[in-house]
C-alpha positions in Angstrom: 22.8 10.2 21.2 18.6 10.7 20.7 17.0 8.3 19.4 14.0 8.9 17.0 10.4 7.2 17.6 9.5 5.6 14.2 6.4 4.3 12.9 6.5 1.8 10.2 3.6 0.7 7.8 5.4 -2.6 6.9 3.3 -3.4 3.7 2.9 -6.4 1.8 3.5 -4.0 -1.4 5.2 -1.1 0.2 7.2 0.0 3.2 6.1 3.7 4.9 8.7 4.9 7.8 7.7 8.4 9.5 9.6 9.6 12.2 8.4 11.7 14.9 9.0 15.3 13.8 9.7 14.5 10.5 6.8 13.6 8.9 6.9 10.6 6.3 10.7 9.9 5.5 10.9 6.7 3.1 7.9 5.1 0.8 9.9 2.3 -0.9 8.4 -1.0 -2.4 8.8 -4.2 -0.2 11.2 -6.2 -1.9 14.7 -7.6 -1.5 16.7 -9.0 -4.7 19.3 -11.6 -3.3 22.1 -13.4 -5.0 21.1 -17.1 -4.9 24.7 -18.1 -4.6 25.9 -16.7 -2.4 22.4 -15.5 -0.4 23.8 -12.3 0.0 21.3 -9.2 -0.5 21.9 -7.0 -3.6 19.1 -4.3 -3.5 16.2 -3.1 -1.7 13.0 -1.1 -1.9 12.8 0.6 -5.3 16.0 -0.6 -6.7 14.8 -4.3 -5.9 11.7 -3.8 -7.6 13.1 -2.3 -10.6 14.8 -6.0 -11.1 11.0 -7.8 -10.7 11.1 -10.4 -13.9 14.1 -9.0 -15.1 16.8 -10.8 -12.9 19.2 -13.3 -14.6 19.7 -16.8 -13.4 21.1 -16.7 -9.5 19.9 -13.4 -8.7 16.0 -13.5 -7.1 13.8 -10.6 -6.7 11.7 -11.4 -2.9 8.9 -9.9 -1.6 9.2 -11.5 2.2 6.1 -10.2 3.5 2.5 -12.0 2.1 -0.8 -11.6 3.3 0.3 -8.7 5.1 2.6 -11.1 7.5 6.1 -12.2 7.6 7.1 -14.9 4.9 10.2 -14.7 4.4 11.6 -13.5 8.6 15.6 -13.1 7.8 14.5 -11.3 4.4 12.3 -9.2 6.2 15.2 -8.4 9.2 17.7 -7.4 5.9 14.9 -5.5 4.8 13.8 -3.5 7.5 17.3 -2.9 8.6 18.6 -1.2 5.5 15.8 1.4 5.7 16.0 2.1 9.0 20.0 2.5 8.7 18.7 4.9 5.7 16.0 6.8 7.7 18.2 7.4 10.6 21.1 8.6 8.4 24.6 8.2 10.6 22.6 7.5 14.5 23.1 3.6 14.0 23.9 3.6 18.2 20.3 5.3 18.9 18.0 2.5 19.7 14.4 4.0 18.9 11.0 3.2 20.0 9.1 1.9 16.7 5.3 1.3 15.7 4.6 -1.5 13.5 1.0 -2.0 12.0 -0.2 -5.4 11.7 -3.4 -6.7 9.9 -6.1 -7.4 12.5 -7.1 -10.9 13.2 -3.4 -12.4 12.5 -2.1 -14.9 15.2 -0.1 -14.1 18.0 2.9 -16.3 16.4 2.1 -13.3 13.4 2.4 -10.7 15.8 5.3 -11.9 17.6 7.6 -12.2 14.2 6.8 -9.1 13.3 7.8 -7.7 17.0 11.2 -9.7 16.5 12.0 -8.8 13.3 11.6 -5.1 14.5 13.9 -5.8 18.1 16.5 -7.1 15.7 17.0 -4.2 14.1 18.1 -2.1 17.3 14.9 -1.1 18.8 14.5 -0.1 22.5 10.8 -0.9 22.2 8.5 -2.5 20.4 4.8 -1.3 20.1 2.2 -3.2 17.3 -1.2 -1.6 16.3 -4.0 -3.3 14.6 -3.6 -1.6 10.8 -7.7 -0.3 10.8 -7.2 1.9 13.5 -4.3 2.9 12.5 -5.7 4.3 8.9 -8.7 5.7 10.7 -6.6 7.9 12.9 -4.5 8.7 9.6 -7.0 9.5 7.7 -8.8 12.1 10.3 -11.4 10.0 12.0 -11.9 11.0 15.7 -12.2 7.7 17.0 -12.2 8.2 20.8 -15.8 9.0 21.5 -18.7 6.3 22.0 -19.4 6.5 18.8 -19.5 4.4 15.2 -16.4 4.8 12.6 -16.4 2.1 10.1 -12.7 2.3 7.8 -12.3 -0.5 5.0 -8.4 -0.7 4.7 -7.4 -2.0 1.1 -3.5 -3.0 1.4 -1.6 -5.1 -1.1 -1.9 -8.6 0.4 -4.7 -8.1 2.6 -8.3 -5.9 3.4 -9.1 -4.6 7.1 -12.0 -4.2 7.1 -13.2 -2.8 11.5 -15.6 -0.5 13.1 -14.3 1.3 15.9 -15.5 3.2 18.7 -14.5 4.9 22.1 -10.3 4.1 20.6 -11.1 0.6 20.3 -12.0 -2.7 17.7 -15.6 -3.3 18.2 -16.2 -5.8 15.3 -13.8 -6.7 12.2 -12.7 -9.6 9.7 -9.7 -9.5 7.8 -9.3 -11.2 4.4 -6.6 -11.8 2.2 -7.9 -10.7 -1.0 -6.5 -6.7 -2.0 -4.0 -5.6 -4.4 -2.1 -7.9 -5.2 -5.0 -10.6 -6.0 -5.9 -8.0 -8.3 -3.2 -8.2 -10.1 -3.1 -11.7 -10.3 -6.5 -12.0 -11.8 -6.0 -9.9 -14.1 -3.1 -12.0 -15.4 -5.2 -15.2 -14.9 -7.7 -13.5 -17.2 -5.3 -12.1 -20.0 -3.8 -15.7 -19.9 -7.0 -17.6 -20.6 -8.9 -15.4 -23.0 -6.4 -14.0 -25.2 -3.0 -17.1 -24.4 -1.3 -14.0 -23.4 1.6 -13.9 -20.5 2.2 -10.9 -18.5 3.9 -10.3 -15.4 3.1 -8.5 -12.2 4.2 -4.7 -12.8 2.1 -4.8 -16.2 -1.1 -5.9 -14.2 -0.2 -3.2 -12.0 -0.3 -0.7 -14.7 -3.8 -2.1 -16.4 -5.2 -2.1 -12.8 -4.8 1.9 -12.4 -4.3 2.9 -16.5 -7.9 1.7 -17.4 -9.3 -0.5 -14.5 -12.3 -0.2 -13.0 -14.6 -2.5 -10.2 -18.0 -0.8 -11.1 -19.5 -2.2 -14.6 -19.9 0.6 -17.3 -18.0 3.2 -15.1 -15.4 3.5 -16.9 -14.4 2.9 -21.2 -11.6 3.2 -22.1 -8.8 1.0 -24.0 -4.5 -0.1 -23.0 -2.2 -1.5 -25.8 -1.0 -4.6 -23.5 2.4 -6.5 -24.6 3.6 -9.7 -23.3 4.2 -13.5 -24.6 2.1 -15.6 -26.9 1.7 -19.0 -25.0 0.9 -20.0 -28.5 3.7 -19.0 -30.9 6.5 -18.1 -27.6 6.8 -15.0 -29.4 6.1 -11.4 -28.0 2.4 -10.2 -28.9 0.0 -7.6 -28.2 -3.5 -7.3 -27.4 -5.8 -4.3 -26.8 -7.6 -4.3 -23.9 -11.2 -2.7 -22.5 -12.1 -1.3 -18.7 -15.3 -3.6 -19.0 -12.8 -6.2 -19.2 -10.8 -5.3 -16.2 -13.6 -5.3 -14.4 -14.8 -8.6 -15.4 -11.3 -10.2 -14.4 -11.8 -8.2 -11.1 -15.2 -9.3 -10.3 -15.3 -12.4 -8.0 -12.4 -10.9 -5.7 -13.6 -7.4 -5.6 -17.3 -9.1 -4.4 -15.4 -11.1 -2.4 -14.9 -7.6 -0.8 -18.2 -6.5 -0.6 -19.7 -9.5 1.0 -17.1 -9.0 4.0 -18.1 -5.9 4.7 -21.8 -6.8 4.4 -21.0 -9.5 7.0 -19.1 -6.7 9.5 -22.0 -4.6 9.0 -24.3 -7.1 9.9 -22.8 -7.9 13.3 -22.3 -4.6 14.1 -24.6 -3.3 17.0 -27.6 -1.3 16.0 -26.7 1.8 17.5 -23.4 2.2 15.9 -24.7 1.4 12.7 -27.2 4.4 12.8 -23.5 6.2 13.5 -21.8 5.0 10.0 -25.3 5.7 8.3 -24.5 9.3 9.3 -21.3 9.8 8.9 -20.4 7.0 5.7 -17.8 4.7 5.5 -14.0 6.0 4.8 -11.7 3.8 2.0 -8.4 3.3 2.7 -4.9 1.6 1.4 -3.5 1.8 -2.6 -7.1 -0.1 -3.4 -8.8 2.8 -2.4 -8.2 4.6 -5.7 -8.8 1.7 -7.7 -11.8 3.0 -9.9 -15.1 2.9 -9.3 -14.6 0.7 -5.9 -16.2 3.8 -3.4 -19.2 3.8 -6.1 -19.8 0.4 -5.8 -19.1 0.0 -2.0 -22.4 2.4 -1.7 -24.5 1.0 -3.6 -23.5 -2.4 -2.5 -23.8 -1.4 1.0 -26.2 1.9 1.0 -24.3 3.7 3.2 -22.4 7.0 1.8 -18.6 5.4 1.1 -15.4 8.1 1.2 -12.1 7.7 -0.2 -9.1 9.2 2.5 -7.7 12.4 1.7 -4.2 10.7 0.9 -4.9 6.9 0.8 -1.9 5.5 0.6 -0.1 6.9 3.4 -3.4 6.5 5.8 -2.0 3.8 7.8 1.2 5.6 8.5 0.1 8.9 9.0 -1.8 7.6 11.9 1.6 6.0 13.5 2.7 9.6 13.4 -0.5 10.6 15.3 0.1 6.8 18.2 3.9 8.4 18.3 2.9 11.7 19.8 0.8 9.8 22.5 3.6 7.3 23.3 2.1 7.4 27.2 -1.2 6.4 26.1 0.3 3.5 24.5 2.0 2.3 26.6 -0.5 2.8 29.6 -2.9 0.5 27.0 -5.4 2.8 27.1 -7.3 3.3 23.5 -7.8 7.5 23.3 -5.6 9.3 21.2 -7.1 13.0 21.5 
């Protein structure tokens, strides 16, 4: 039986599988809901997700990856799994070669859980990728000459933020502040100034409805429902972009600052490169409002936003999987 090459984005927020001749074959959320009880798993991907908050007493909604590593490692071995068995339809007996993406700068111990959790699902081999150079080969970026590429990768539990050249890492910093601190600031900030409790999906929604990270950018105005601290009752509030951005402020500066830093230490000659050809914005923050604006006029370089984002990072597994020689000889060109 053939077995297909896979390369899997294994998000903190979402899951991307392509297989080789395919193209991209599953985008599901990364969550498991488990029975408590009986700790067996109920759902996963989408299905999970749709049970977020909403799960009654022994049944528990997990995200097992955070920080863009391995929490949770025999959730995230059920997890994998069951997409993989989905991907590959009926071939359970075909043992593929997979891609996984990890953050840069995560430990070796990080890297080597990931690798496991991946053999453990039937794999004949095993490569990992640092997730920038990943999204800059997704997201077009010919990274093989001597020459500066600077991608800022905005994923759901952390930010890559690298510049490459000649295939390779020449200076990066990885922090975990992205999407889903976001969202958690935003609650913090519904929570103090209006004693309102929401949960994670309606943070979600604020963030992309009428959120925004550059001040004045954007006006507009959300209906927001959750729980009075106050009264325990349900209540609504109304509000305001300028106030999203305001709850967004410190992490998205947080951000900024990082890639300052990166710039900073990167040799002079590249950076007369990325002053030429800009900065690319990758990852589900990407298309968070305003943040390309303010990246260039925090950093005065030209900042782009990828063609398609969100599926950067595994769009460029698709490109690794077509050189499977290069890989494994180590060497760093892809064209």
């Amino acid at each position: 039986m053939f077995s297909k090459d896979i390369g899997i984005d294994l998000g903190t927020a979402n899951v991307l599988i392509y297989i080789k001749g395919q193209g991209i074959v599953l985008n599901e959320p990364s969550v498991v809901a488990i029975d408590e009880e009986t700790k067996r798993p109920l759902a996963v991907g989408t299905e999970a997700r749709e049970m977020l908050g909403r799960t009654p007493g022994q049944v528990k909604a997990i995200r097992p990856m955070k920080d863009g590593v391995i929490a949770d490692f025999e959730i995230t071995e059920i997890m994998l799994n069951h997409f993989i068995r989905k991907v590959n339809g009926r071939s359970f007996f075909a043992r593929p070669k997979i891609l996984i993406c990890c953050p840069s700068n995560i430990t070796q111990v990080e890297k080597n859980a990931i690798k496991e959790a991946a053999e453990k699902t039937g794999a004949r081999k095993v490569y990992l990728e640092e997730e920038p150079k990943v999204a800059a080969v997704g997201a077009g970026m010919d990274i093989s000459k001597p020459s500066g590429n600077m991608v800022i990768d905005i994923g759901g539990g952390t930010t890559d933020i690298a510049v490459l050249s000649l295939g390779g890492i020449v200076n990066s910093s990885s922090i975990k502040i992205a999407g889903n601190v976001f969202d958690n600031d935003i609650i913090k900030y519904i929570r103090e100034k209006y004693k309102l409790l929401v949960g994670d999906r309606t943070a979600e929604e604020i963030k992309f409805q009428i959120g925004t990270v550059f001040p004045g950018y954007r006006n507009e105005k959300m209906e927001v429902r959750g729980r009075d601290l106050v009264t325990g009752l349900p209540h609504t509030i109304t509000l305001t972009s300028d106030e999203v951005e305001e709850a967004l402020r410190e992490s998205v500066y947080a951000i900024v600052n990082t890639a300052k830093s990166v710039l900073e230490q990167t040799p002079p000659e590249l950076s007369a490169d990325i002053i030429d050809k800009g900065i690319v914005i990758t990852g589900g923050g990407a298309l968070l409002n305003g943040f390309d604006q303010l990246l260039g006029h925090e950093l005065k370089v030209p900042v782009f936003v990828a063609e398609s984002p969100l599926t950067c990072v595994v769009e460029g597994t698709g490109v690794l999987l077509e050189n499977i020689p290069l890989l494994e000889s180590g060497l760093n060109k892809f064209y």
